[in-house]
N, C-alpha and C positions, 0 to 999 in steps of 0.2 A: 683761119679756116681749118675748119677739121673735114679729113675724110677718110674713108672706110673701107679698105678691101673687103667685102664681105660676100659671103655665102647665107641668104635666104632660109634655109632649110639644115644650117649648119646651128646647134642650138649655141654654143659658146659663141659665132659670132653673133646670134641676134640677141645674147645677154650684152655682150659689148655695147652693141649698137642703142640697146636701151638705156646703160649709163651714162654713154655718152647724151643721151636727151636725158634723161633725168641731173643731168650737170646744168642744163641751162642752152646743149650745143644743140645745132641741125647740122648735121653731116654732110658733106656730097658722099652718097653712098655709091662706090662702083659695084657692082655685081659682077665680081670678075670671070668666075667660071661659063656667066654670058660674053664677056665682053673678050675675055682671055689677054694674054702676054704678050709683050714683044722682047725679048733677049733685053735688051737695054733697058727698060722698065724695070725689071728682075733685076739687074744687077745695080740700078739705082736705090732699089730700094730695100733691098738685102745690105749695100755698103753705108746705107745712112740708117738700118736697124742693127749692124755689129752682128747679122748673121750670115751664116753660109750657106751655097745652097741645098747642102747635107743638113743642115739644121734648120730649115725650110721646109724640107720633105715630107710631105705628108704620106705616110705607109698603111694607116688607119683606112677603111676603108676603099683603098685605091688598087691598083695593080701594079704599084711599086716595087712589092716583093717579087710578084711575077717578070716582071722587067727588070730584077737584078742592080735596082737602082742603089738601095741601100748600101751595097759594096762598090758602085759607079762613081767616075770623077767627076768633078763641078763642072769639067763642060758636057759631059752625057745627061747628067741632072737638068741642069737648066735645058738644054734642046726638048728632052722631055715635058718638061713644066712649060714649054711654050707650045708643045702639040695638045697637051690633055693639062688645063690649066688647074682641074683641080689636087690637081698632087702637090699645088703650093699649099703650105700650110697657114692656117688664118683662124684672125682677122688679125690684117695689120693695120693700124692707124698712125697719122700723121697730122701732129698737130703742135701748136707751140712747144709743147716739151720735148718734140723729138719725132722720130717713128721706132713702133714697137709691133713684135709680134705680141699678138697680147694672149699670149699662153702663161700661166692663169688669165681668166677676165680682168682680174684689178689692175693689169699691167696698166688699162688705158688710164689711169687717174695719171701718170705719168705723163702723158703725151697732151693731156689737157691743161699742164700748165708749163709757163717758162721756170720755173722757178726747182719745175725738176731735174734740170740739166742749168747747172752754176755756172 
């Protein structure tokens, strides 16, 4: 199964979301900036993509800089990213190869197969 952090109206994620169907997949697609975080979510899914939640942060956008996130520690980041969900950065996918931020898009080819993590 694959599925899709995604943001709608974010164009990177819905180029993702397209190769991921243009691969052959149908996603479960979450719409998280509807659906939002829970603390434990975030940090499952930032320790099984090898990110942080400073390199999660999305400042594009957001009012990150205005909230002083960017110089803030991983537990002010994440509390943050669980009130105003879209300051995670996306799309992340999870799927046999792994979970990836997929910043660039082609990270998702990675996550579509097992064969990208040996």
């Amino acid at each position: 199964m694959i599925v899709i952090h995604h943001k709608p109206n974010c164009s990177t994620s819905r180029k993702v979301l397209q190769m991921i169907r243009d691969a052959g997949f149908e996603p479960l697609v979450i719409d998280y900036a509807r659906e939002g975080w829970t603390r434990a979510q975030l940090l499952g899914l930032f320790a099984a993509a090898g990110v942080t939640p400073r390199g999660a942060l999305r400042v594009k956008g957001t009012d990150a800089a205005e909230r002083g996130l960017p110089d803030a520690d991983d537990e002010a980041i994440l509390a943050a990213m669980v009130e105003n969900p879209v300051l995670v950065e996306r799309p992340f996918v999870c799927g046999p190869g792994g979970v990836r931020l997929c910043r660039p898009a082609e990270l998702v080819h990675e996550t579509l197969s097992r064969q990208a993590f040996p």
